[in-house]
Steps between C-alpha positions, in 0.01 A plus 500: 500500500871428567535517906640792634955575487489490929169239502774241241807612695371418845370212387775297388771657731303420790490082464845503407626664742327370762585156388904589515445592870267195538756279371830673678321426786413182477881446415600607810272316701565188321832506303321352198687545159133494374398782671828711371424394143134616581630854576757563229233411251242745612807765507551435151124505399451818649561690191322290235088467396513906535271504190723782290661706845852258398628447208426107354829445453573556902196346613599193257802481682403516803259271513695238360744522783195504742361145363842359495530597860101398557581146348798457712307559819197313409766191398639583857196490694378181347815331567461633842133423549400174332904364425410504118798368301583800259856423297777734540495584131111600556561722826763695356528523101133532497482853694798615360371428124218687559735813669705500169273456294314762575776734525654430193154547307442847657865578366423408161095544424361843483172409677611152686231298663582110506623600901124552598396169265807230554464581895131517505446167344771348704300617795198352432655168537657554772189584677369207390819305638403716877142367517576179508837600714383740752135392556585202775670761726331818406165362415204762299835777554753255325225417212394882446826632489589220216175619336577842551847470326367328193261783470806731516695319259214536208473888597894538484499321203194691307636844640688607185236505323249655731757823522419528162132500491331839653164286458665228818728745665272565796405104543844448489558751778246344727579155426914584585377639809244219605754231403815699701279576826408070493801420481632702729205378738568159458848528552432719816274216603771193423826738675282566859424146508657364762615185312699735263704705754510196776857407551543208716718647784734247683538783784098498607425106442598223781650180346378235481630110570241360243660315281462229202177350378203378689157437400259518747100485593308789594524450828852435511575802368275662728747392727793725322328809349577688802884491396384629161278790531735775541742376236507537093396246392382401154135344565315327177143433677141367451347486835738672806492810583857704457651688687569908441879397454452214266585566110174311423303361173141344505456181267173613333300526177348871586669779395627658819853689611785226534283224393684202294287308286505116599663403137765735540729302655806639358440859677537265795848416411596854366355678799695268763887572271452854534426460868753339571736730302357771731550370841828355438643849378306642828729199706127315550356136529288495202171337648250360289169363579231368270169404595244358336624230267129341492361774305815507288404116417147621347667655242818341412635142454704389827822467303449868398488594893755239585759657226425856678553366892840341332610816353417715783654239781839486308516886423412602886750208653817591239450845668479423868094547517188373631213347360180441674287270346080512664351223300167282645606126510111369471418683191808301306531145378746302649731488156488919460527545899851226523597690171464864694682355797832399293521813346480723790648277741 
């Protein structure tokens, strides 16, 4: 039995709507472009997947201006999150393809319907592309919501057809609204996060004199972690404990929130550019401090973590940062431990 006009109505108004004011707000807390993208393209899906109450033509429309807008932000928020290198040509022509295409087809086809397919499929791999992406900072949030979009992208894509079917109607009702209301719960849960809103605020934080790159035992740096508690800094651990202010990532194999696997060294890299981007826009020492190098060395070749330390030293020095280096001499040879010493001293 098809669901009821008000039961369908309600339905998909309410997760749109409430996604728009999600993402407005989150835009003014944050001043993300992401965020703004976010909203527009919930505005413009609030007319589409009506099941027959809009015309196909409208909703094809429509909803071809909402996943142009949807890929922009989700291009947007991975460049913002996890620094991913998207092309210019990609970030741009892409979405705007997708908004003429779609528009021009519902001009010229009588019962137009590539909107809901093209943009579907396209969405699936972009939630693929936000697993991997999102998952170090988000963690199970970042990998559901990637999940959660692929899922949407095969029932956008299939949705044509199920309009047409009175036998799937009603699955396809429930399925729109149990796809809608997760994604509007796992954006809900990603926006209140506090690494999503957090700004780093030059006005609240005390300077700091820190400077350049030391590597240190742990209890030398002991000795200095008192300076660092109540500042932003950008922690990659294995064994201390961080502190509520710290941006911090635990070097693990479990799957946990802000976890980086010990072979991903290149997140290492990523995460510490966009850091630094943030901080120095915020008129901030960029402080970085990595900790535990000896598990790193279980997993990887030394020249693999010596390639990283190199990369990270010379991004954080060009820009004026600090890099604090907590590394055990006894559990090194003497070749990998003079080898650690030249690069980060």
């Amino acid at each position: 039995m098809i669901l009821p006009l008000e039961v369908n109505t309600i339905g998909m108004l309410t997760p749109r709507v409430g996604a728009v004011l999600l993402f407005l707000y989150a835009y003014s807390k944050s001043k993300r472009k992401s965020a703004l993208f976010f909203a527009l393209s919930w505005l413009f899906a609030i007319p589409t997947a009506t099941f027959g109450l809009v015309s196909i033509k409208i909703e094809n429309a429509f909803i071809s201006l909402a996943f142009a807008l949807f890929n922009l932000a989700l291009f947007s928020m991975l460049k913002e999150e996890a620094n991913v290198p998207i092309p210019r040509i990609g970030f741009i022509v892409q979405p705007l393809v997708i908004a003429l295409f779609g528009i021009a087809e519902s001009i010229i086809e009588r019962k137009p319907e590539d909107g809901y397919i093209f943009g579907g499929l396209l969405t699936v791999i972009i939630g693929a592309v936000t697993i991997e992406a999102l998952s170090p900072y988000y963690g199970r949030d970042g990998k559901l919501l990637g999940i959660t979009l692929m899922v949407s992208g095969v029932a956008s894509a299939v949705y044509p057809r199920v309009v047409l079917s009175p036998q799937l109607l009603t699955v396809g009702q429930i399925a729109a609204l149990a796809v809608g209301a997760s994604l509007f719960y796992f954006y809900y849960k990603i926006v209140f996060s506090p690494r999503f809103i957090k700004r780093y605020g030059a006005e609240s934080i005390e300077p700091l004199e820190l400077g350049g790159v030391r590597i240190l035992s742990p209890e030398e740096f002991k000795q200095i972690k008192t300076q660092l508690e109540d500042y932003p800094v950008l922690a990659f651990l294995r064994n201390l404990k961080p502190s509520e202010k710290w941006n911090s990532f635990s070097f693990t194999t479990m799957e946990t929130p802000n976890r980086i696997h010990p072979t991903d060294l290149y997140k290492i890299t990523d995460m510490v550019n966009r850091y630094i981007f943030e901080t120095k826009k915020s008129n901030l020492r960029g402080i970085v401090l990595i900790e535990g190098l000896e598990f790193l060395r279980l997993y990887n070749e030394f020249p693999s973590i010596a390639k990283m330390l190199s990369a990270v030293r010379d991004h954080v020095i060009s820009n004026n940062g600090a890099l604090v280096v907590v590394a055990d001499k006894s559990a090194w040879d003497e070749i990998e431990w003079n080898t650690l010493r030249r690069i980060l001293e």
